[in-house]
Kinemage of the C-alpha trace (Angstrom):
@kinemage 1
@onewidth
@group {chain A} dominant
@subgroup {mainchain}
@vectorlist {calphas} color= white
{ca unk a 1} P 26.481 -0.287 19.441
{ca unk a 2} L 23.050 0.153 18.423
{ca unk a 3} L 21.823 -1.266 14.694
{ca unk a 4} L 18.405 -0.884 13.207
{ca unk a 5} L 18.387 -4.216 12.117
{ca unk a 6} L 19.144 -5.833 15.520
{ca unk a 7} L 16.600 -3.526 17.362
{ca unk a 8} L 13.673 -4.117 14.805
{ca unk a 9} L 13.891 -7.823 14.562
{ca unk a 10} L 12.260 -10.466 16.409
{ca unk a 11} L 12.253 -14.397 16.142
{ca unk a 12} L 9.439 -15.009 14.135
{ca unk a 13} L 6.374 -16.059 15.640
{ca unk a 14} L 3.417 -17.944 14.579
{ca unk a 15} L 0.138 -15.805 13.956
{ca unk a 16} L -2.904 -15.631 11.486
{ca unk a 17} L -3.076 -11.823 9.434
{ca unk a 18} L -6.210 -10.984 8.116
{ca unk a 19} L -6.772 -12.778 5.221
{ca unk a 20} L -8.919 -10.294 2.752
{ca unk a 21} L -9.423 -9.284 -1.273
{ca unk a 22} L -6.864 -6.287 -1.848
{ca unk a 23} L -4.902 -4.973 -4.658
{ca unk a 24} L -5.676 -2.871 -7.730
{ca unk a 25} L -6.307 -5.660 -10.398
{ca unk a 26} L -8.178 -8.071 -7.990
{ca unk a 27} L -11.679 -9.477 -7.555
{ca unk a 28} L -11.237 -9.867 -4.020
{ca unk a 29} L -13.971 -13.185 -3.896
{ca unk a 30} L -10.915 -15.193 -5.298
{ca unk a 31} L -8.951 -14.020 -2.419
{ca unk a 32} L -11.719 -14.783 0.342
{ca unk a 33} L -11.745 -18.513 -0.725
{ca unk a 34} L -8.554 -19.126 0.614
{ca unk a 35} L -4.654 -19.448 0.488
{ca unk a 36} L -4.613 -21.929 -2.262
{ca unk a 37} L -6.740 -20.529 -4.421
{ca unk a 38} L -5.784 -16.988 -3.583
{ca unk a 39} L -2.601 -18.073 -5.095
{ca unk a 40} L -3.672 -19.273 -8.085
{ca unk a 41} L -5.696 -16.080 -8.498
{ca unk a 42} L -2.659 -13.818 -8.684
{ca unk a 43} L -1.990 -14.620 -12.093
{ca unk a 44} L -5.585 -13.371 -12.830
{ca unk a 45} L -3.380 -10.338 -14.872
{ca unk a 46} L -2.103 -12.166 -17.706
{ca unk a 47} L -5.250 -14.487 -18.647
{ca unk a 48} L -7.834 -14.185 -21.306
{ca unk a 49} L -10.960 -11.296 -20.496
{ca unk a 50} L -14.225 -13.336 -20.237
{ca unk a 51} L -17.576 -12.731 -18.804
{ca unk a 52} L -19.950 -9.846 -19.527
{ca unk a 53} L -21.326 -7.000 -16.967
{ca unk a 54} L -24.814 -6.942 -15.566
{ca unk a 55} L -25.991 -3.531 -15.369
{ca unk a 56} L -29.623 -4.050 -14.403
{ca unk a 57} L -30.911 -3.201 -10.412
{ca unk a 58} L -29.286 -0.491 -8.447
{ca unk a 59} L -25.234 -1.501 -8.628
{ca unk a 60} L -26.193 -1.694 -12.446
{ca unk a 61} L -26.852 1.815 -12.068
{ca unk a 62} L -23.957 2.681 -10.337
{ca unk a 63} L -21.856 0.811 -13.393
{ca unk a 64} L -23.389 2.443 -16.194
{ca unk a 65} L -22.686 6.050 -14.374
{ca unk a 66} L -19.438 4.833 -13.883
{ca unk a 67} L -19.222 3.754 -18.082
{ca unk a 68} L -20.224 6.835 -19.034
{ca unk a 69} L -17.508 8.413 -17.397
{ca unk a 70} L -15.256 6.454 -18.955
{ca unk a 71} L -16.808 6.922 -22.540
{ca unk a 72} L -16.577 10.723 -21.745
{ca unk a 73} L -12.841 10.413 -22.068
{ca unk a 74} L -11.905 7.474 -24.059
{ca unk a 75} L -14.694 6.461 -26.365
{ca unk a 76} L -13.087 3.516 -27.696
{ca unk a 77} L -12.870 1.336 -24.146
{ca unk a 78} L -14.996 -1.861 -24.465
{ca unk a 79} L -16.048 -3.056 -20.742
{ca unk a 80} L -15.753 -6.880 -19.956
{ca unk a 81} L -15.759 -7.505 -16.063
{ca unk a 82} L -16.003 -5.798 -13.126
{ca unk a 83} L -12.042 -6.314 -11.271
{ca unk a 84} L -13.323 -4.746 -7.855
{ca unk a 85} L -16.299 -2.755 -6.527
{ca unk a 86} L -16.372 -1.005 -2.778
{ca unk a 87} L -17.859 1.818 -1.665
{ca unk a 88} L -15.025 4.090 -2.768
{ca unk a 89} L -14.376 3.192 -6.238
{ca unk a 90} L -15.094 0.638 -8.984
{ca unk a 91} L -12.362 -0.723 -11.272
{ca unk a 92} L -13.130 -2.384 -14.790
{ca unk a 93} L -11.016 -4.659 -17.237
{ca unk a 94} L -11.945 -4.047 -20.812
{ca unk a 95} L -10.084 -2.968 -24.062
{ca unk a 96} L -8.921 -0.170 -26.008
{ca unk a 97} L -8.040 -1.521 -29.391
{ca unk a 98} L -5.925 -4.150 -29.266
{ca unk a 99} L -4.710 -2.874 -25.694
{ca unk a 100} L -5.944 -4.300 -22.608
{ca unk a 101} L -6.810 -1.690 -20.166
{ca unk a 102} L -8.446 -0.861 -16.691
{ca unk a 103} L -10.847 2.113 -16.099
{ca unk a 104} L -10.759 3.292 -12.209
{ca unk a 105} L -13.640 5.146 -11.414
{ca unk a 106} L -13.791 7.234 -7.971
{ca unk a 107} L -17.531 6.954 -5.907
{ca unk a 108} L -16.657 8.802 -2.945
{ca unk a 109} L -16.300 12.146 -4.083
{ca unk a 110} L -15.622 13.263 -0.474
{ca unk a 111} L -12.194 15.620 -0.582
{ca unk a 112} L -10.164 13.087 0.749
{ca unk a 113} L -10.756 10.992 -1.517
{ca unk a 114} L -10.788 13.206 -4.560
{ca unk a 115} L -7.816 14.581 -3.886
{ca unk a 116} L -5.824 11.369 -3.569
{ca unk a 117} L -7.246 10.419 -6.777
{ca unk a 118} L -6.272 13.619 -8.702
{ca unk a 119} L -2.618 13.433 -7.068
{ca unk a 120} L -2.652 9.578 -8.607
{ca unk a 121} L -3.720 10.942 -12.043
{ca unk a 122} L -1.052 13.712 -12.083
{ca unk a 123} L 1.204 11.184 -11.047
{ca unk a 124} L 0.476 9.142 -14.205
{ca unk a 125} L 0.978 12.209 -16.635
{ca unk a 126} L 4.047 13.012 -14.756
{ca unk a 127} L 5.632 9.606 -15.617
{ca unk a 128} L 4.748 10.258 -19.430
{ca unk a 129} L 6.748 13.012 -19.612
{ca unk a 130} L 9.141 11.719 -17.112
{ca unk a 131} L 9.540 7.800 -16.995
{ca unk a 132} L 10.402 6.456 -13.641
{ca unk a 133} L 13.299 3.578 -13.676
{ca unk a 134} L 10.598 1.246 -12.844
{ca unk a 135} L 7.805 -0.085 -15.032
{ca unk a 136} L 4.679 1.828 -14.528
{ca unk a 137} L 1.472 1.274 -16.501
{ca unk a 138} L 0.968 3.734 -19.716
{ca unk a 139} L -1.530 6.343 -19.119
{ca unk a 140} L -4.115 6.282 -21.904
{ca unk a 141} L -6.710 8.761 -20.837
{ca unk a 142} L -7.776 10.974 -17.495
{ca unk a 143} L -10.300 13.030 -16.417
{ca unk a 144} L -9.288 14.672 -12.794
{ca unk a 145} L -13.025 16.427 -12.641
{ca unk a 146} L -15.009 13.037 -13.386
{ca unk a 147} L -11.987 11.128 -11.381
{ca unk a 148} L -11.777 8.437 -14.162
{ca unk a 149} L -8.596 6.846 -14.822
{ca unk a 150} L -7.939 4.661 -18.125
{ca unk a 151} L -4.512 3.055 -17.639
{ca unk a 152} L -3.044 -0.088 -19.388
{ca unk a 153} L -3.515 -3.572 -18.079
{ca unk a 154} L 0.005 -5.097 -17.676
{ca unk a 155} L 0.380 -9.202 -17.491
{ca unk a 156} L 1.844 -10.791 -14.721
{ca unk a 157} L 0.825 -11.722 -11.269
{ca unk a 158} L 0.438 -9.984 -8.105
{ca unk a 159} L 3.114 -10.039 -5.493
{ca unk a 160} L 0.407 -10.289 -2.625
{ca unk a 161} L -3.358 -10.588 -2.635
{ca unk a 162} L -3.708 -9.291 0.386
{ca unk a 163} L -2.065 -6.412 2.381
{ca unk a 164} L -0.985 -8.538 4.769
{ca unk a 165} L 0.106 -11.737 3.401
{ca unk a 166} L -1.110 -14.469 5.423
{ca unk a 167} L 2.158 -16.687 4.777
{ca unk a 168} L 5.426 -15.287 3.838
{ca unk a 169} L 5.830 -14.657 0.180
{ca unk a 170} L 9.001 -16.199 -1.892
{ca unk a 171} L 12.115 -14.711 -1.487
{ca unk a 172} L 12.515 -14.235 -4.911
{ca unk a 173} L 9.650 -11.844 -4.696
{ca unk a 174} L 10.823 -10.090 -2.000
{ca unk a 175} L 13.982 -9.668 -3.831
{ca unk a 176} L 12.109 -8.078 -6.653
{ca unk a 177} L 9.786 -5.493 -4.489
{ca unk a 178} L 13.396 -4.355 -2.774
{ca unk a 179} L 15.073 -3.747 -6.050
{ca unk a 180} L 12.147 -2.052 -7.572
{ca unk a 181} L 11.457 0.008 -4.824
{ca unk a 182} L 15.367 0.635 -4.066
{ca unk a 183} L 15.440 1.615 -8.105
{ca unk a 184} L 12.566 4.060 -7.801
{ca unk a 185} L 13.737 5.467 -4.102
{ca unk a 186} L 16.909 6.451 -6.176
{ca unk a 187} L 15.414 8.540 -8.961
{ca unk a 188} L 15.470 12.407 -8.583
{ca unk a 189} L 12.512 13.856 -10.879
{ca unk a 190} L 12.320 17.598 -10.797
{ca unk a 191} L 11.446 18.898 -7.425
{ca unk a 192} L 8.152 20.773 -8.729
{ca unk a 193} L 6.750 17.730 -10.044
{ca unk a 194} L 5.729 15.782 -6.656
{ca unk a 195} L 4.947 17.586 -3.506
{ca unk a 196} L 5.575 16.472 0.096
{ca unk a 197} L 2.039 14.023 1.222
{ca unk a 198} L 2.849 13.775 4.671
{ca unk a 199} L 3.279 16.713 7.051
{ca unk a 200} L 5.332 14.777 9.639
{ca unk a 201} L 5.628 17.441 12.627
{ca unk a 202} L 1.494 17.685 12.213
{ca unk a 203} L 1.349 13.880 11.981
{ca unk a 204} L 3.021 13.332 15.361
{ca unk a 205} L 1.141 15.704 17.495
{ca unk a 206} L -2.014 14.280 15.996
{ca unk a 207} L -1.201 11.130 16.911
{ca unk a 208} L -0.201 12.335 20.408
{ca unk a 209} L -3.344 13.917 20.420
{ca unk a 210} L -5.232 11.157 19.678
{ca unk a 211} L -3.452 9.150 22.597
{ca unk a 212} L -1.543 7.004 19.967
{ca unk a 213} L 1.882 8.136 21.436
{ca unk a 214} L 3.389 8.928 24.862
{ca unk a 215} L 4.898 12.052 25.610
{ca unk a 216} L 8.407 10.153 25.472
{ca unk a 217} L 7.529 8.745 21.973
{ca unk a 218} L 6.616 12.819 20.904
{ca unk a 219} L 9.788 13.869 22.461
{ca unk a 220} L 12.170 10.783 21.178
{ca unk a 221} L 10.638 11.362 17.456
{ca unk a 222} L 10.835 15.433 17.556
{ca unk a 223} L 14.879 14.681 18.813
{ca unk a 224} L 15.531 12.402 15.779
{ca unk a 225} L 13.506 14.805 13.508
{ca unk a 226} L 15.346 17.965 15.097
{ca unk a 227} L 18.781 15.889 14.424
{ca unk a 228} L 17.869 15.355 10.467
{ca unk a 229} L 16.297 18.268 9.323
{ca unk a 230} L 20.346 19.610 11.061
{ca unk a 231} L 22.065 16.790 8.785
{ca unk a 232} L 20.881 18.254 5.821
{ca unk a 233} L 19.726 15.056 4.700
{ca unk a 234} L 17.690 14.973 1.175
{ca unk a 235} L 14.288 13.518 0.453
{ca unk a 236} L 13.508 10.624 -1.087
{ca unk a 237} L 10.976 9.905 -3.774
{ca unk a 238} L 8.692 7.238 -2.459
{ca unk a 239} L 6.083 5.158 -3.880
{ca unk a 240} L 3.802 6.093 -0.372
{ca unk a 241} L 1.850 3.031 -0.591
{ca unk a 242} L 4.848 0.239 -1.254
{ca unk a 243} L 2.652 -2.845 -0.515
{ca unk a 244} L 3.303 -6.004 -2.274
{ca unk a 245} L -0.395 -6.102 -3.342
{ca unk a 246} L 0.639 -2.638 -5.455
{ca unk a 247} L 3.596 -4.521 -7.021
{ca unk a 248} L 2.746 -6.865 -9.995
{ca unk a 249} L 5.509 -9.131 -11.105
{ca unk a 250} L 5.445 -9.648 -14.604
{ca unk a 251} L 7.789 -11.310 -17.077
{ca unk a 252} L 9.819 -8.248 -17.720
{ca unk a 253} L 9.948 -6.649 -14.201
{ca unk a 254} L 7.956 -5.659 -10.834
{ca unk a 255} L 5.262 -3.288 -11.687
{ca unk a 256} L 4.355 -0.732 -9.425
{ca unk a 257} L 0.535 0.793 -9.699
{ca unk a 258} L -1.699 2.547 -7.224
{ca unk a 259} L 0.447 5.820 -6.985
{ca unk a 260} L -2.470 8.237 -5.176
{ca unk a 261} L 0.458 8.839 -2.440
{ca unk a 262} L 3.665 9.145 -4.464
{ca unk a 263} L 6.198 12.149 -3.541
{ca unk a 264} L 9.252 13.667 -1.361
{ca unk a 265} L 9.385 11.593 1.895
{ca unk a 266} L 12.277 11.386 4.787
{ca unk a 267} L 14.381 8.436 3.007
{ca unk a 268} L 12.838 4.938 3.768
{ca unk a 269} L 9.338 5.679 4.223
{ca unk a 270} L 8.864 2.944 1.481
{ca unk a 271} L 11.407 0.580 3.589
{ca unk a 272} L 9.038 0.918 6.493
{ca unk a 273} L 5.945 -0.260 4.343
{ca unk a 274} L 7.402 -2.963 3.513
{ca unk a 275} L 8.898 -4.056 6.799
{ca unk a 276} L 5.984 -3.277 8.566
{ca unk a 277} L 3.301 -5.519 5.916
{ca unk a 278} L 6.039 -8.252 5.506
{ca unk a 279} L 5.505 -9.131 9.224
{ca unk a 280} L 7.004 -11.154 11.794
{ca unk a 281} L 6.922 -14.698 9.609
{ca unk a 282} L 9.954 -12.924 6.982
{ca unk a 283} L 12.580 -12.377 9.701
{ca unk a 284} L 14.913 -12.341 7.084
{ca unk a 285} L 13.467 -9.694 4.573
{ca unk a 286} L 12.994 -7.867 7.842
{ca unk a 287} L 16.875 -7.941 8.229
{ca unk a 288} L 17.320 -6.990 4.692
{ca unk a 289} L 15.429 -3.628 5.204
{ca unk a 290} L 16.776 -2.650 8.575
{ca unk a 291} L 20.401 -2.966 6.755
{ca unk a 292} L 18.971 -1.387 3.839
{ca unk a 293} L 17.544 1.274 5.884
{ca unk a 294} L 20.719 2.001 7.686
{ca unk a 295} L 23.259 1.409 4.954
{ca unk a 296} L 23.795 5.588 4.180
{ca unk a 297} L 24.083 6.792 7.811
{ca unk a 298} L 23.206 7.905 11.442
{ca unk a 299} L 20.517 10.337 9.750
{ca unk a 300} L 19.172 7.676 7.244
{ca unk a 301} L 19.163 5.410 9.580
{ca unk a 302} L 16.786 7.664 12.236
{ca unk a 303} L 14.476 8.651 9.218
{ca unk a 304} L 13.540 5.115 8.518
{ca unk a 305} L 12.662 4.415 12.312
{ca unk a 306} L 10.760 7.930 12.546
{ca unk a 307} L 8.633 6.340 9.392
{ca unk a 308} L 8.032 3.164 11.060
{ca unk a 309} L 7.134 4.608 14.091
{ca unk a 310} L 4.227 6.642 11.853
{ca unk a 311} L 3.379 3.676 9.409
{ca unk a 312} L 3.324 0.732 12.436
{ca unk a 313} L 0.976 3.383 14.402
{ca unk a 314} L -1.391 4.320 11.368
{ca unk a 315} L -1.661 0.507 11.077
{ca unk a 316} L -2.599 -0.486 14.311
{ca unk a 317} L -5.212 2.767 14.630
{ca unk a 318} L -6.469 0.993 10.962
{ca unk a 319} L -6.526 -2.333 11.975
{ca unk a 320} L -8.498 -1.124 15.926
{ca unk a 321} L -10.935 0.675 13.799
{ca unk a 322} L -11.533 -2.635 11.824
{ca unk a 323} L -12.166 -4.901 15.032
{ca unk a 324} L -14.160 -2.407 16.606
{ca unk a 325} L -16.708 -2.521 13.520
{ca unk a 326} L -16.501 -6.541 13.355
{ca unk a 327} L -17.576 -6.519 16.731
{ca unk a 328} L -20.439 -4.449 16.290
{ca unk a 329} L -21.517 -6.517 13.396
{ca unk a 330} L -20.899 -9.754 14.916
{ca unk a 331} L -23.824 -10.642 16.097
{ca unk a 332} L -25.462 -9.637 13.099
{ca unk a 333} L -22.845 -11.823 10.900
{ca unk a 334} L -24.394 -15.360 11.270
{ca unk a 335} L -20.879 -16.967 10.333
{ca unk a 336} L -17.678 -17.103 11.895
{ca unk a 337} L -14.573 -15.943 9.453
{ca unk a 338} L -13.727 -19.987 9.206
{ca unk a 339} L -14.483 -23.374 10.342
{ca unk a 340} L -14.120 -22.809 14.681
{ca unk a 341} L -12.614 -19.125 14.012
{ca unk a 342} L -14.944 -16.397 15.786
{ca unk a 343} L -15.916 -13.522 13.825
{ca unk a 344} L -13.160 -10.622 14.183
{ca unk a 345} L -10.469 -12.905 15.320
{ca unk a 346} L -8.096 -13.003 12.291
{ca unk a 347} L -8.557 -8.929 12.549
{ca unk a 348} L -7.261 -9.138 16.251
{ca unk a 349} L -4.411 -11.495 15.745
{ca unk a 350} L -3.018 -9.297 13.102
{ca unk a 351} L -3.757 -6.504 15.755
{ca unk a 352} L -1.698 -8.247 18.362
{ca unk a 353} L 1.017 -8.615 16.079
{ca unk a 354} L 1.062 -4.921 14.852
{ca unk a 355} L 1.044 -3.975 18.532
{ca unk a 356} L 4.284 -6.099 18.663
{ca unk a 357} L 5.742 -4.151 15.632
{ca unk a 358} L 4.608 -0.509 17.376
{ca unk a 359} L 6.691 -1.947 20.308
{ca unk a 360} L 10.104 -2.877 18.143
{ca unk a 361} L 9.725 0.316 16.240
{ca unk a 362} L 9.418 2.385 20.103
{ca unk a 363} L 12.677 0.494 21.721
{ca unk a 364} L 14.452 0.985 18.314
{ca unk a 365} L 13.489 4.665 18.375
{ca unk a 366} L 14.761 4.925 21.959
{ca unk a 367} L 18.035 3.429 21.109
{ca unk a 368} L 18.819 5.662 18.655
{ca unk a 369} L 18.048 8.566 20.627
{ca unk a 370} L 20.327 7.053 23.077
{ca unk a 371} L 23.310 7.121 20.758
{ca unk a 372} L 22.899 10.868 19.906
């Protein structure tokens, strides 16, 4: 008889994931310097705020703009480093008070972007009135028309620096980003309060469209989507964005932060985050999830392998997108990524191995159509 777990596990593998800075409290030149040193950078939440900001030349610019946003609606926040900076958004550490707290300020005010940051600060005054059975940072001020987010700064570490962690993290937090997750994935907030992200009827035939599925993947995943909606099965809150570098692990519990996708979801959409960034060197946690996954049913079961057919697929059309540009650049670079590694190559290993995740995810999805 078929199983999730036995169709979407492999003997692990050896293979080097893309080793990059990542995460919401991170200053992702710790995480470029290397494993060792990433590590001890994940405890970067809990330590003493030193340093000051330079706001002179252009980026200083950019950092004032972003200050006086954050003045606008919290007057009292005191700026002391700059956590992260991209083209997208800029995050700082300062104080409010006695309170530690982080001001996320949005730079690309294209819609996509805006919107995902509004749906992340209604998420935030959702949980004030509501409070999730996970710990969530306390929302201390928001402007949705500026997009500036003040939220607290909670101690701990972070579960992964990267989104794909280059070795396999410790059981014992794996353990802890399955409870929390498995805690939140149970809690039923009012309907009205979170909407539905992903369209997943539109999200297939794009992807068909776009050449990223066959016709018998469109077919297999409209069969297992037709058999659900019959089943009557109920959504399932999700985090949307359940990657360990979203999940800080502090003294009193896994934190979850980053919540620009949070909603209704088929049940296990989380799951299949997980299992898909936990890759191929955590056979075990892998095994953990499938039975997870499967654990309330036929219909459970085919909702968590029609979401990692769509998250394993939005990866690898990521992670293409990502060599493609590296190559482009590469001659332009000057240095490899490491010591004998060419430029791009960490970006295509992980590629190769995501490609080997599509494939488990397609022969799983076939089996259970099979069984139907």
């Amino acid at each position: 008889m078929y199983t999730a777990s036995s169709s979407v596990s492999a003997p692990p593998r050896p293979h080097r994931p893309l080793v990059a800075g990542s995460g919401p409290y991170l200053d992702p030149h710790h995480a470029a310097a290397g494993t060792g040193r990433a590590r001890r950078a994940a405890g970067t939440g809990s330590q003493p705020l030193s340093g000051r900001l330079d706001l002179s030349g252009p980026q200083g610019a950019q950092l004032r703009s972003a200050l006086a946003s954050v003045h606008r609606i919290c007057p009292e926040f005191q700026p002391v480093q700059v956590l992260r900076r991209s083209g997208r958004s800029v995050l700082l550490v300062g104080t409010v008070g006695r309170t530690t707290a982080v001001a996320k300020c949005l730079l690309d005010r294209s819609e996509q972007w805006t919107e995902r940051f509004r749906h992340e600060i209604a998420a935030y005054r959702a949980f004030v009135r509501h409070r999730p059975p996970v710990r969530v940072p306390r929302l201390i001020a928001a402007d949705p028309d500026h997009c500036t987010l003040v939220i607290e700064r909670m101690p701990g570490r972070v579960a992964a620096l990267t989104r794909h962690p280059a070795e396999a993290p410790p059981r014992a937090d794996v353990r802890a980003a399955l409870g929390a997750i498995d805690k939140l994935n149970h809690w039923r907030p009012a309907a009205e309060m979170f909407g539905r992200p992903l369209n997943y009827g539109k999200r297939l035939t794009d992807f068909h469209a776009l050449g990223l599925f066959t016709d018998r993947d469109l077919g297999d995943l409209q069969k297992l989507l037709h058999g659900i909606s019959r089943s009557a099965l109920p959504w399932q809150f999700c985090h949307g964005d359940a990657l360990l570098s979203n999940m800080i692990l502090s003294p009193a519990g896994p934190v979850l932060v980053d919540w620009e996708h949070a909603g209704w979801y088929l049940p296990g959409y989380d799951l299949a985050t997980l299992w898909m960034i936990l890759g191929d060197a955590s056979p075990v946690a892998r095994r953990q999830i499938s039975q997870l996954a499967q654990a309330a049913g036929t219909a459970a079961r085919d909702a968590f392998l029609v979401n990692l057919m769509l998250v394993t697929t939005r990866e690898v059309r990521r992670y293409e997108a990502k060599v493609q540009r590296t190559m482009r650049e590469a001659p332009s670079a000057g240095t490899p990524a490491g010591p004998g590694v060419p430029p791009g190559e960490e970006q295509r290993l992980l590629l190769r191995r995501l490609h080997d995740d599509c494939a488990l995810a397609r022969r799983a999805v076939r089996a259970a159509v099979g069984t139907r």
